[in-house]
C-alpha positions as CSV (number, residue, x, y, z in Angstrom):
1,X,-65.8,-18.3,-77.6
2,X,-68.8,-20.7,-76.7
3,X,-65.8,-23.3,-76.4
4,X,-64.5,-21.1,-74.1
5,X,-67.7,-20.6,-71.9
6,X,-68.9,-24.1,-71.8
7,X,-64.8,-25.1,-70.1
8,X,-65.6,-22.7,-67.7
9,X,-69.0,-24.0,-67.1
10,X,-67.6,-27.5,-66.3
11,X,-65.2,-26.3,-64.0
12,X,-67.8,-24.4,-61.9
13,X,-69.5,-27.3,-61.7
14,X,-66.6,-29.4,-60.7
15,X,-65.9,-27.2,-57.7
16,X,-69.9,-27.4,-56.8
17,X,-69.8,-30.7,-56.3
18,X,-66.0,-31.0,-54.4
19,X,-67.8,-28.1,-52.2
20,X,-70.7,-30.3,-51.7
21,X,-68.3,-33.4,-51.1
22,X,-66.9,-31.4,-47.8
23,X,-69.9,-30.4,-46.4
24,X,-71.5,-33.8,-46.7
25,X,-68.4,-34.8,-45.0
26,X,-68.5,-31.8,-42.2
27,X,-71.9,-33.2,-41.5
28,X,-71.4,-36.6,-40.9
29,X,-68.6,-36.1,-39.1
30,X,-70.9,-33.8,-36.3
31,X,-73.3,-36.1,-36.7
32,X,-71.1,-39.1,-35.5
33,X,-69.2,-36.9,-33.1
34,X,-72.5,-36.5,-31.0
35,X,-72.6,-39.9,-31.1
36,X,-68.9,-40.3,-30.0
37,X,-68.0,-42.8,-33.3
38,X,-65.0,-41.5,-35.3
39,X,-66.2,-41.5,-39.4
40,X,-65.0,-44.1,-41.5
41,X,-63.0,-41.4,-44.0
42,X,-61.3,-39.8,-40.8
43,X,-60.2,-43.5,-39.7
44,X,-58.9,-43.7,-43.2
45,X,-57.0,-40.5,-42.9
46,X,-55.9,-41.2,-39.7
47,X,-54.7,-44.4,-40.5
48,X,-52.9,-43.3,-43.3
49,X,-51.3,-40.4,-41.0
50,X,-49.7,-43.0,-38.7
51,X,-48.3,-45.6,-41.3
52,X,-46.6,-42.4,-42.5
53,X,-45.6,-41.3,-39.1
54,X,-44.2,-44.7,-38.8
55,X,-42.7,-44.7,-42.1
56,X,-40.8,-41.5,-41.3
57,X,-39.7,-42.4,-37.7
58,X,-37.9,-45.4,-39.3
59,X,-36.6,-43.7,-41.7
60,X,-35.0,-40.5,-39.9
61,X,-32.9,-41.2,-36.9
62,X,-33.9,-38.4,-33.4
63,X,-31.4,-36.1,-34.6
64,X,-32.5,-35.2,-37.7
65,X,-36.6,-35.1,-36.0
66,X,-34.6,-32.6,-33.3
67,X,-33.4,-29.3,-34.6
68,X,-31.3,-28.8,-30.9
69,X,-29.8,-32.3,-31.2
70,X,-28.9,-31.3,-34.7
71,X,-27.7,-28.1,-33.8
72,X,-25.6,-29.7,-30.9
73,X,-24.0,-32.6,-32.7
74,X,-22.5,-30.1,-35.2
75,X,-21.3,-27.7,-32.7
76,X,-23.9,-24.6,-33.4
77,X,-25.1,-24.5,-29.8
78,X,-22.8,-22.1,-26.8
79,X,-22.9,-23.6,-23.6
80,X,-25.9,-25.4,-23.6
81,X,-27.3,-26.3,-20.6
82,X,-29.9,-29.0,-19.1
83,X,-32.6,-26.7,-18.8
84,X,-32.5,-25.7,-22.2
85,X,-33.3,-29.3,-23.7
86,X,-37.1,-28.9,-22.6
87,X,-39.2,-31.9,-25.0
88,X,-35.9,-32.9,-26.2
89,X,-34.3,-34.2,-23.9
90,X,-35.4,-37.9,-25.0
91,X,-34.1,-37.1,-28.3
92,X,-30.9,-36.2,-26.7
93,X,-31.1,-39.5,-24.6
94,X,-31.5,-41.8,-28.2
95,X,-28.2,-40.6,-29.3
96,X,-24.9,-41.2,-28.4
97,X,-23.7,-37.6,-27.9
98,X,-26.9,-36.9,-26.6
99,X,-26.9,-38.9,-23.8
100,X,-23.1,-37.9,-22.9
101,X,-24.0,-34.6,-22.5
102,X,-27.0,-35.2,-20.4
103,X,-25.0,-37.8,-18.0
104,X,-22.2,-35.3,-18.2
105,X,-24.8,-32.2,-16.8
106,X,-26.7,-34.8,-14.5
107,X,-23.9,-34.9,-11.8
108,X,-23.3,-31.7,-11.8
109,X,-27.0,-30.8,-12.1
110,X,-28.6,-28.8,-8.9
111,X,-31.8,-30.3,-7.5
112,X,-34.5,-27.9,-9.7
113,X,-32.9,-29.1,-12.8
114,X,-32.3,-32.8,-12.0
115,X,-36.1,-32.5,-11.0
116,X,-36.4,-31.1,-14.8
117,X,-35.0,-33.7,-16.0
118,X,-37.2,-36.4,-14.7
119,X,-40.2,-34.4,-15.8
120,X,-39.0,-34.8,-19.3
121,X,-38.0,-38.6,-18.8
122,X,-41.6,-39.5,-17.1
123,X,-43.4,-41.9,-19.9
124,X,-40.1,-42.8,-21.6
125,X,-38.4,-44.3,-19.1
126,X,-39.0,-48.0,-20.0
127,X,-38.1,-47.3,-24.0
128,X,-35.0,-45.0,-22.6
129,X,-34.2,-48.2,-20.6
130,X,-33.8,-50.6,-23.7
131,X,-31.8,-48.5,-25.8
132,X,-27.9,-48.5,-26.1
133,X,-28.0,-44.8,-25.1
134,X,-30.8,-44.2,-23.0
135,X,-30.1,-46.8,-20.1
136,X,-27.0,-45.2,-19.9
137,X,-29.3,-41.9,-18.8
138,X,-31.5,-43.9,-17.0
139,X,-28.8,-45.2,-14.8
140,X,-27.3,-41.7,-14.6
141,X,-30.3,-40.3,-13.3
142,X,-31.0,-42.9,-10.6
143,X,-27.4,-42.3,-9.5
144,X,-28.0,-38.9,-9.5
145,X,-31.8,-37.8,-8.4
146,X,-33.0,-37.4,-5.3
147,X,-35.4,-39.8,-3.4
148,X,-38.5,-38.8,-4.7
149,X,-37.4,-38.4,-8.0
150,X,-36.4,-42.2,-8.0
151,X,-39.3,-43.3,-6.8
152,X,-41.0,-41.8,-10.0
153,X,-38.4,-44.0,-12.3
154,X,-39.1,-46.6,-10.5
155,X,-42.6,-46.5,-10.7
156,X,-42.2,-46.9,-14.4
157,X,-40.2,-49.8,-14.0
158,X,-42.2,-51.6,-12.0
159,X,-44.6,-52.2,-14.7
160,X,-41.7,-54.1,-16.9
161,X,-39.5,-55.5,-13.9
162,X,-39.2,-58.9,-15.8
163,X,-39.1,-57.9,-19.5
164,X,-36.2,-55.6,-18.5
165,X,-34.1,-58.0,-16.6
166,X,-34.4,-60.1,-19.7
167,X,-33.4,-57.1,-22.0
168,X,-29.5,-56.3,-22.7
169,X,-29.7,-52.4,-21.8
170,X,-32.6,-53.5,-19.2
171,X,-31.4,-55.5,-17.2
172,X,-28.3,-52.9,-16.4
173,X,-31.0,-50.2,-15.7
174,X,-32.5,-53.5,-13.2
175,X,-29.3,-53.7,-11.5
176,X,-28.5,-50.0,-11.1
177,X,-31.9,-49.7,-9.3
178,X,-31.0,-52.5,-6.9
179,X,-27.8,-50.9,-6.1
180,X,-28.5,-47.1,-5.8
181,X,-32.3,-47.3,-4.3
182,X,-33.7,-47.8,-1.2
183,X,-37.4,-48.1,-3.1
184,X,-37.1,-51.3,-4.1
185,X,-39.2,-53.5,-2.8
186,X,-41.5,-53.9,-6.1
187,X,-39.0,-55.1,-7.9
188,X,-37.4,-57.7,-5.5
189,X,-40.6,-59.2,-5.1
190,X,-41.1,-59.6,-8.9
191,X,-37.5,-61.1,-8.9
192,X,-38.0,-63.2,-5.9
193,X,-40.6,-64.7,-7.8
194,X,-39.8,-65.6,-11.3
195,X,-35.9,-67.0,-10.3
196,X,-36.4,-70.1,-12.5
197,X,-36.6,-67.6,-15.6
198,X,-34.4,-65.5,-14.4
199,X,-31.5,-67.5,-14.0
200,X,-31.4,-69.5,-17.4
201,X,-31.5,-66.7,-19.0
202,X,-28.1,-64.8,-20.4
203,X,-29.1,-61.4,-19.1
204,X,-31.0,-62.3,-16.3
205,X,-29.2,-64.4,-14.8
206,X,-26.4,-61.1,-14.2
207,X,-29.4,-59.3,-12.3
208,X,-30.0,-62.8,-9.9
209,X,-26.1,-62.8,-9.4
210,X,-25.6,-59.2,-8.3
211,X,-28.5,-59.7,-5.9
212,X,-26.5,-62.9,-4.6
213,X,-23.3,-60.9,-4.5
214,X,-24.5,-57.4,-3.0
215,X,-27.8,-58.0,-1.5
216,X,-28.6,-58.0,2.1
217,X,-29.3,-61.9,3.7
218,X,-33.0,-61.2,3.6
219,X,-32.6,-60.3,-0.3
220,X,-30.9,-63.8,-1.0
221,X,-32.5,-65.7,1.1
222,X,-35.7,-66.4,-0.9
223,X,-33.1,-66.8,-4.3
224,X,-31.0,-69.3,-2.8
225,X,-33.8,-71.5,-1.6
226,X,-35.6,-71.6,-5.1
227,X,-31.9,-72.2,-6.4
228,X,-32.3,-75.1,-4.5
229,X,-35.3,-76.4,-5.4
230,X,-33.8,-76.2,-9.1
231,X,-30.2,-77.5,-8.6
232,X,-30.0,-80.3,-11.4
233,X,-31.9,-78.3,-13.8
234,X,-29.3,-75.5,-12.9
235,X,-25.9,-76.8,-12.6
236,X,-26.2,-78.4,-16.2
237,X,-27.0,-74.7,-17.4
238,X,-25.1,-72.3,-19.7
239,X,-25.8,-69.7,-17.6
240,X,-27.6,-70.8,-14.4
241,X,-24.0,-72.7,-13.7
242,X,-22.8,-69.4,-13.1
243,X,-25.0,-68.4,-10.7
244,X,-24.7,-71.8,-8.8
245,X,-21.4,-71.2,-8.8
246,X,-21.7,-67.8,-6.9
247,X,-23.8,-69.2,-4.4
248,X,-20.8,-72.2,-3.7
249,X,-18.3,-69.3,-3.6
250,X,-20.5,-66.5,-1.8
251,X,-23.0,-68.2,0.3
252,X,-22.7,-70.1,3.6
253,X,-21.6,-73.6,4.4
254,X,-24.7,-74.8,4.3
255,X,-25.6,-73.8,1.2
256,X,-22.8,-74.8,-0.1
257,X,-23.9,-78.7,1.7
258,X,-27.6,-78.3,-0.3
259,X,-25.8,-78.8,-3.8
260,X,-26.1,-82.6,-3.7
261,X,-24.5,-85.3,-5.2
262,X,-22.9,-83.3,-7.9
263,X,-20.2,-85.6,-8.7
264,X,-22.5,-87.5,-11.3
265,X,-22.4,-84.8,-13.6
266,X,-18.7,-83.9,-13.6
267,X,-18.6,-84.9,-17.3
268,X,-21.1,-82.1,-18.4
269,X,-19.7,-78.3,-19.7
270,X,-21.1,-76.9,-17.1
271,X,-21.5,-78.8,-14.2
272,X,-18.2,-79.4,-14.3
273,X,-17.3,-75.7,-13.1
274,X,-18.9,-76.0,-10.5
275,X,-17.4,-79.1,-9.3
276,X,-14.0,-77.3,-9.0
277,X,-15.8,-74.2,-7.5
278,X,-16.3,-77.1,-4.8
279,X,-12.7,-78.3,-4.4
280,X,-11.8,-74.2,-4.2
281,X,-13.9,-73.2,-1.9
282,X,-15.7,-76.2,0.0
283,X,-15.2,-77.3,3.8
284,X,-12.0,-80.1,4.1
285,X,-16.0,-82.4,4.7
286,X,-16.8,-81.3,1.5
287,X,-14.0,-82.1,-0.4
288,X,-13.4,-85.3,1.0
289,X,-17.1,-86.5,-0.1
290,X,-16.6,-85.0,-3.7
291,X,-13.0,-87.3,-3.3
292,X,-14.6,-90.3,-2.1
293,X,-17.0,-90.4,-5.4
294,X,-14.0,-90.8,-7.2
295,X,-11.5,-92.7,-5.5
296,X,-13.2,-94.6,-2.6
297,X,-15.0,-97.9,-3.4
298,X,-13.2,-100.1,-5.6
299,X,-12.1,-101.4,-8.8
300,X,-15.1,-99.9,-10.4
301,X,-14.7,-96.5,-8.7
302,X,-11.1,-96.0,-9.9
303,X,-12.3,-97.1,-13.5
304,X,-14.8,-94.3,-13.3
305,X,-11.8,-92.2,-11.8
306,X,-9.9,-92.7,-14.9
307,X,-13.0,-92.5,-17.4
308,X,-13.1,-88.6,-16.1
309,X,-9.4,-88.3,-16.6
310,X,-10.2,-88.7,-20.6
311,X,-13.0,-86.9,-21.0
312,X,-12.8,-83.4,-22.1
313,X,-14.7,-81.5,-19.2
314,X,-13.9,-84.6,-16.5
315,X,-10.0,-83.8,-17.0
316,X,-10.1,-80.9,-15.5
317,X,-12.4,-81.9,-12.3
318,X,-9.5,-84.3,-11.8
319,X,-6.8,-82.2,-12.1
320,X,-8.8,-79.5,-9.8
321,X,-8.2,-83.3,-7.4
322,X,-4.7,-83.0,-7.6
323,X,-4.5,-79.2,-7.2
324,X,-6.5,-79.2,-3.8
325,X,-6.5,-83.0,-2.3
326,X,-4.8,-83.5,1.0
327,X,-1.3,-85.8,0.2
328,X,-3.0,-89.1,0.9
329,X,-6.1,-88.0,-1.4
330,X,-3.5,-87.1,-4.0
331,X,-1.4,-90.4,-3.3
332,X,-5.1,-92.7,-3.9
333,X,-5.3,-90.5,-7.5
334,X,-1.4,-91.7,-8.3
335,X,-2.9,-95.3,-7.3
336,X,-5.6,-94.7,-10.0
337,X,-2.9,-94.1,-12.7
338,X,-1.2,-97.0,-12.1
339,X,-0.3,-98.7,-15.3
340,X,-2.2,-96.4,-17.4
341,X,0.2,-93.7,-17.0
342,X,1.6,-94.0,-20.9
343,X,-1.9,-94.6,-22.4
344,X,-3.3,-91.2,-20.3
345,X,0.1,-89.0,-21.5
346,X,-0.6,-89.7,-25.2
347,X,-4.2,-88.2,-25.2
348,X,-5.6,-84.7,-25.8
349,X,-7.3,-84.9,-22.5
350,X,-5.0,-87.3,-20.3
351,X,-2.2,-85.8,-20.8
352,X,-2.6,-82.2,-18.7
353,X,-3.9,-84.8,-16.0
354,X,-0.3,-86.6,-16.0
355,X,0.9,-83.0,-16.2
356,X,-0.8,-81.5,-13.2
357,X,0.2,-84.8,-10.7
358,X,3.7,-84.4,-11.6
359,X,3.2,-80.8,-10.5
360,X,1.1,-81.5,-7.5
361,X,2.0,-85.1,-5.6
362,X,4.9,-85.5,-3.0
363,X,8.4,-87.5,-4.0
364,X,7.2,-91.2,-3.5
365,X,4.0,-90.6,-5.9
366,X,6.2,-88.9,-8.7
367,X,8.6,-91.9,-8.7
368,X,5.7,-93.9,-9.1
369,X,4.6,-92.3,-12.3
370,X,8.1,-91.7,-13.6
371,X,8.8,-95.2,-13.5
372,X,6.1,-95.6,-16.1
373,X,7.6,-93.0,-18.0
374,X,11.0,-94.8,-18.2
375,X,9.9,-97.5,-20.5
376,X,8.5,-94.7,-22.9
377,X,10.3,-91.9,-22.8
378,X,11.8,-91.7,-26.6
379,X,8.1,-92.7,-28.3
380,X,6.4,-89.7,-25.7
381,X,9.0,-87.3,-27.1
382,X,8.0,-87.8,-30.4
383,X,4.1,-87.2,-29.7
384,X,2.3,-84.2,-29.6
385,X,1.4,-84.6,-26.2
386,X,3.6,-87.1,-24.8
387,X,5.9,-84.2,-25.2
388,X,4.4,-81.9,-23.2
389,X,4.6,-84.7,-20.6
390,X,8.1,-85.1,-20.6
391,X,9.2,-81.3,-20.1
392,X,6.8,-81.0,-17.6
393,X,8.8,-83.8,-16.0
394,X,12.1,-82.1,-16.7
395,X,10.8,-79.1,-15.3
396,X,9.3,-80.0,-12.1
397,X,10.8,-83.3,-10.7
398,X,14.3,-83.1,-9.1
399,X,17.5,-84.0,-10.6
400,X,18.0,-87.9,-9.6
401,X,14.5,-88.8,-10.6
402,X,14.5,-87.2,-14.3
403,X,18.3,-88.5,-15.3
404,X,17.3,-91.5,-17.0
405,X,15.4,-89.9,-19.1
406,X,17.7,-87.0,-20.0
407,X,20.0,-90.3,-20.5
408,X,17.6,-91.2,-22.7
409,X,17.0,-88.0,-24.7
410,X,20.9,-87.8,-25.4
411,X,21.0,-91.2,-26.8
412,X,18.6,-89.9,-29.6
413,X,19.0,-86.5,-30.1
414,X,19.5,-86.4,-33.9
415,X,16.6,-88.2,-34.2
416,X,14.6,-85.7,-31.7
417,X,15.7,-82.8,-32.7
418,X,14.2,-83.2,-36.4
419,X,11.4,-84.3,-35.3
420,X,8.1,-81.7,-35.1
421,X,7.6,-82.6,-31.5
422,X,11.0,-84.3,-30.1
423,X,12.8,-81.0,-31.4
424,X,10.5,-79.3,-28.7
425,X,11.7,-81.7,-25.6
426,X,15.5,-80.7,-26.8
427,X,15.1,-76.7,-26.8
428,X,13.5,-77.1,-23.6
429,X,16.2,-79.0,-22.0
430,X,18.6,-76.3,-23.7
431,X,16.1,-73.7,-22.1
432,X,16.2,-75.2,-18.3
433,X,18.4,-78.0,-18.1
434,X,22.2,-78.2,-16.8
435,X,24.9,-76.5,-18.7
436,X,26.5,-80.4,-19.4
437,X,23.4,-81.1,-20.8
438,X,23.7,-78.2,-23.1
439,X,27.3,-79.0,-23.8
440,X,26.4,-82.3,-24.9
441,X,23.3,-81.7,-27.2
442,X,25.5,-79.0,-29.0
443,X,28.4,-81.5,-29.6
444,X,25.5,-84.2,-30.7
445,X,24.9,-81.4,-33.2
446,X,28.3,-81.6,-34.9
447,X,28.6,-82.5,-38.6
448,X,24.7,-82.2,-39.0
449,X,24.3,-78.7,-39.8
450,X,24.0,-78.7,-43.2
451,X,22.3,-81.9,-43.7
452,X,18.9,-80.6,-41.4
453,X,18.9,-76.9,-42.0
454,X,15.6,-77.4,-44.2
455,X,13.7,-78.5,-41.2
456,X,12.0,-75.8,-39.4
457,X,12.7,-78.2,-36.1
458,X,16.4,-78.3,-36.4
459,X,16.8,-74.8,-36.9
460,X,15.0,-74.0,-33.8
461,X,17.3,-76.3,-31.7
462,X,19.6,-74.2,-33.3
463,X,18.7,-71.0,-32.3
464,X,18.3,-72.2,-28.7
465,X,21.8,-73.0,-28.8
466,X,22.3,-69.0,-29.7
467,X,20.3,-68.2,-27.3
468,X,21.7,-70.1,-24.1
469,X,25.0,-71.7,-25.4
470,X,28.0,-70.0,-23.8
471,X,30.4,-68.5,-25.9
472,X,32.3,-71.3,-27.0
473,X,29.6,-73.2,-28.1
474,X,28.5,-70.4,-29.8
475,X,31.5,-70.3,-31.9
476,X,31.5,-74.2,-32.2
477,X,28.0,-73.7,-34.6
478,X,29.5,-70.8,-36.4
479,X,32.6,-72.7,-37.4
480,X,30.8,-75.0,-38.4
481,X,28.7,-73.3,-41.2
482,X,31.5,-71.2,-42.5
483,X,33.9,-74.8,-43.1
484,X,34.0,-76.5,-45.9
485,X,31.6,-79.0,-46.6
486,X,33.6,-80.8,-49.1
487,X,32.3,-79.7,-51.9
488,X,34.3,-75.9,-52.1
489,X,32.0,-74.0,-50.3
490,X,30.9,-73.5,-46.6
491,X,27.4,-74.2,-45.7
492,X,26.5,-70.8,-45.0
493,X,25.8,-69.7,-48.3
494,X,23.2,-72.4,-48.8
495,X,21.7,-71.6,-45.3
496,X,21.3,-68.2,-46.7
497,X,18.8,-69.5,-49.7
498,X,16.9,-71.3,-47.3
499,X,13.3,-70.6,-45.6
500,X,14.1,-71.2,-41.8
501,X,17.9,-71.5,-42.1
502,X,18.6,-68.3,-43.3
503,X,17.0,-66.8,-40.0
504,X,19.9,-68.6,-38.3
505,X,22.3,-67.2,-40.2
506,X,21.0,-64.0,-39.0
507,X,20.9,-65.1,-35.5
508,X,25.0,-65.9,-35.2
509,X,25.7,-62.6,-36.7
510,X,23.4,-60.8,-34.0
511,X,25.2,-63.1,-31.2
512,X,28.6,-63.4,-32.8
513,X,31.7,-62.1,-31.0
514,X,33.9,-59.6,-33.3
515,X,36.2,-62.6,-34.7
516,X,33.8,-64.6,-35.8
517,X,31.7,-62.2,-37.2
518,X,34.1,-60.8,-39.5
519,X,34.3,-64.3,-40.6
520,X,30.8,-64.9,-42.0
521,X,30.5,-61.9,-43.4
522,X,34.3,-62.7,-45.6
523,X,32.6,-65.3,-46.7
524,X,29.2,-63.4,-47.3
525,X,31.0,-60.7,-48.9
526,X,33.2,-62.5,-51.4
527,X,30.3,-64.9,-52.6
528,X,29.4,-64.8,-56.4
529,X,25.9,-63.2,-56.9
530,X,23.9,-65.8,-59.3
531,X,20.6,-65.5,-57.7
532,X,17.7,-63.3,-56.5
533,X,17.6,-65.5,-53.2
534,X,21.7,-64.5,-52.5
535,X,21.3,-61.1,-53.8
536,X,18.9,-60.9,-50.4
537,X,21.9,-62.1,-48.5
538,X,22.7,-57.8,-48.8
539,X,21.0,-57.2,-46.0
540,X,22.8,-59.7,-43.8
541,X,25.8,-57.9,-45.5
542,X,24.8,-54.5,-44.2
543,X,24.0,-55.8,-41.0
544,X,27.3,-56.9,-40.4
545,X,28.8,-53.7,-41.8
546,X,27.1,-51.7,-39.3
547,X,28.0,-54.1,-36.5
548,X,31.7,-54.1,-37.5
549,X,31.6,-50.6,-37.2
């Protein structure tokens, strides 16, 4: 009992002094409020309040901290409408369905609830305007709202015109303001004047070029004359290029004259872009002084000419030369090449130049290059670019001028057409040259079958011959493969067990006339079965059943 009484004692006292405790608390709190200070123990708490606050919003996305948006994304709302959103609507603007359905109801809002809308948005705008989701309502709305109502949006933006155009999401909100509004002044000005930034910068530099592309002249005006001011800064940039660019292809003449002597940076990534933006779209005055820094001054000019035309970025300024020079511009370039032609068509970069003259001069410059070619034309063949060199030269030069070399290329076929790049030259002269020439290559190919049906090269020579042959040389292959090789057996059973031939084998069945099919497949039929690699050969064996049917 007294045990009893003297735990109930304690406890009494206990809840004394916690009652105590608050009002000690209550009065220092209206002490310090009279005072206008905040107590140390409700900083504490309110401190504590917010680092939970912020825990939370981290933790939980806006549907789950909005019952509507949570009721909405799983269906449990009929035909809601905007005015039903109320303080959710920025909840609804965060999140991908969310801000669907809002741009969804926005054009087909009437003016009260469009107004609504914008009541809800005002103080949000600028976060809304970051997010993946919300500058999509953002943009909706200033597409959407009347004048007044964008002149509120605005307002917000104005505060963050720079940060925005800098931002991902921002910087399309930006644009959508300069395209839709009439109230933009504020934000031209703050454009107008930080260009520099602007411009090198991935995302801003979209917002410079849509001014540059849809602005009025007094809009562009003040960005094309600090683009000026900034042009070798620019031209060398990853993204300020681009908008240099624009100007060269947008702007006027003059502006186009203001670019300078661009020519000395036609070996950079970038500048280099712009340099053919030049040969595109420049005055015939133009062109001619972007020529003359290549081609007119000497010996030591035309060594510089051929120094761009192996460099990786100064390749394609020349070729952009060849594309869009007058015939005697083009006919000084052929000059350039002279006796450097083989040396330029084996490398990476040289060789798309050799390429695009032979696509681009008159008939007196290609004979000057081809000659060149002459002395080469079997070691080309059998390099990876060299090649290319030669079909372009099959392809695009006229009959008389490329028959040395196709006299050439028969003289060596076996040894082209197993090689990794010379088996190339050979399918495309199958591809595009004269029947003769196809008629030859195939009777080159006689006796060789078997020997070179391991080489991935050979067989595609021989599937060209499938492909464009004519009948009878068709046949010609086929009877080949299913003779005798001499040692009791026809060579299409060993084609069969290997990688690449065995796709050839499949090939002349699908192109074979009725005769000749029923041919292979006598001698596919009756073959002994020894091996998982012919017991595959069924397939081929069905496929020629179903064709013989």
């Amino acid at each position: 009992m007294m045990g009893q009484f003297i735990r109930n004692f304690l406890n009494v006292q206990h809840i004394i002094c916690k009652i105590q405790h608050v009002q000690t608390v209550r009065l220092t709190f209206l002490h310090q409020f009279i005072k206008n200070e905040c107590p140390a123990a409700v900083l504490s708490w309110g401190a504590r309040m917010a680092s939970s606050s912020s825990s939370s919003s981290s933790k939980y996305r806006p549907s789950h901290r909005s019952k509507l948006l949570d009721d909405y994304r799983n269906k449990r709302t009929a035909n809601l409408q905007l005015t039903d959103l109320g303080d959710h609507v920025v909840a609804f603007a965060l999140d991908p369905q969310g801000s669907r359905f809002i741009e969804q109801k926005l054009k087909r809002a009437n003016p009260t609830e469009k107004a609504q809308l914008v009541d809800e948005l005002r103080g949000h705008v600028l976060t809304l305007s970051k997010n993946l989701y919300g500058n999509h309502v953002i943009k909706t709305a200033l597409e959407s709202v009347d004048k007044a109502s964008q002149i509120e949006i605005i307002n917000e933006i104005t505060a963050q015109v720079i940060p925005l155009s800098l931002d991902k999401y921002g910087s399309r909100v930006i644009q959508s303001v300069l395209e839709h509004c009439t109230h933009k002044r504020l934000v031209l000005e703050q454009l107008h004047a930080n260009v520099p930034t602007l411009v090198t910068d991935q995302y801003g530099s979209y917002v410079i070029r849509h001014v540059l592309e849809h602005g009025l002249p007094e809009e562009r005006e003040p960005i094309v004359r600090s683009l000026h001011e900034n042009v070798p800064t620019l031209v060398t940039d990853q993204y300020g290029n681009f908008v240099i660019q624009l100007v060269i292809e947008h702007g006027l003449p003059e502006d186009r004259e203001r670019i300078g002597d661009i020519m000395k940076y036609a070996q950079d990534k970038f500048a280099s872009n712009i340099i053919e933006k030049c040969l595109i779209g420049g005055t015939a005055d133009q062109k001619k002084a972007l020529f003359d820094n290549v081609c007119v001054g000497g010996p030591k000019t035309l060594q510089n000419a051929r120094q761009l035309m192996t460099d990786e970025f100064g390749t394609h300024v020349i070729q952009k030369f060849f594309e869009c020079g007058t015939d005697d511009q083009k006919a000084q370039l052929v000059d350039a090449l002279r006796g450097h032609v083989l040396t330029l068509a084996l490398q990476i970069y040289g060789g798309p130049v050799i390429q695009t003259a032979l696509k681009s001069v008159d008939k007196a410059s290609q004979i000057k290059i081809i000659n060149e070619i002459t002395a080469q034309v079997i070691p080309l063949s059998l390099d990876k670019y060299g090649g290319r060199v030669i079909q372009c030269l099959l392809e695009h030069c006229a009959e008389q001028q490329k028959r040395p070399v196709l006299e050439q290329l028969h003289g060596n076929v076996l040894s082209l057409v197993t090689d990794q790049y010379g088996s190339f030259v050979i399918q495309h002269v199958i591809e595009h040259g004269r029947p003769e020439d196809r008629e030859r290559i195939v009777r080159s190919l006689n006796g060789d079958i078997m020997k070179n049906t391991h080489l991935h090269s050979f067989c595609g020579v021989i599937e060209k011959c499938l492909i464009f042959g004519t009948t009878e040389q068709k046949n010609a292959l086929i009877d080949q493969v299913c003779a005798d090789d001499g040692t009791g057996k026809p060579p299409l059973l060993q084609m069969m067990k290997q990688k690449f031939a065995k796709d050839i084998v499949q090939k002349m069945l699908n192109v074979a006339d009725s005769a000749h099919r029923q041919k292979m497949m006598f001698i596919i039929n009756n073959a002994p079965i020894k091996n998982t690699a012919i017991r595959a050969s069924k397939s081929l064996k069905q496929r020629g059943r179903r064709r013989n049917r």
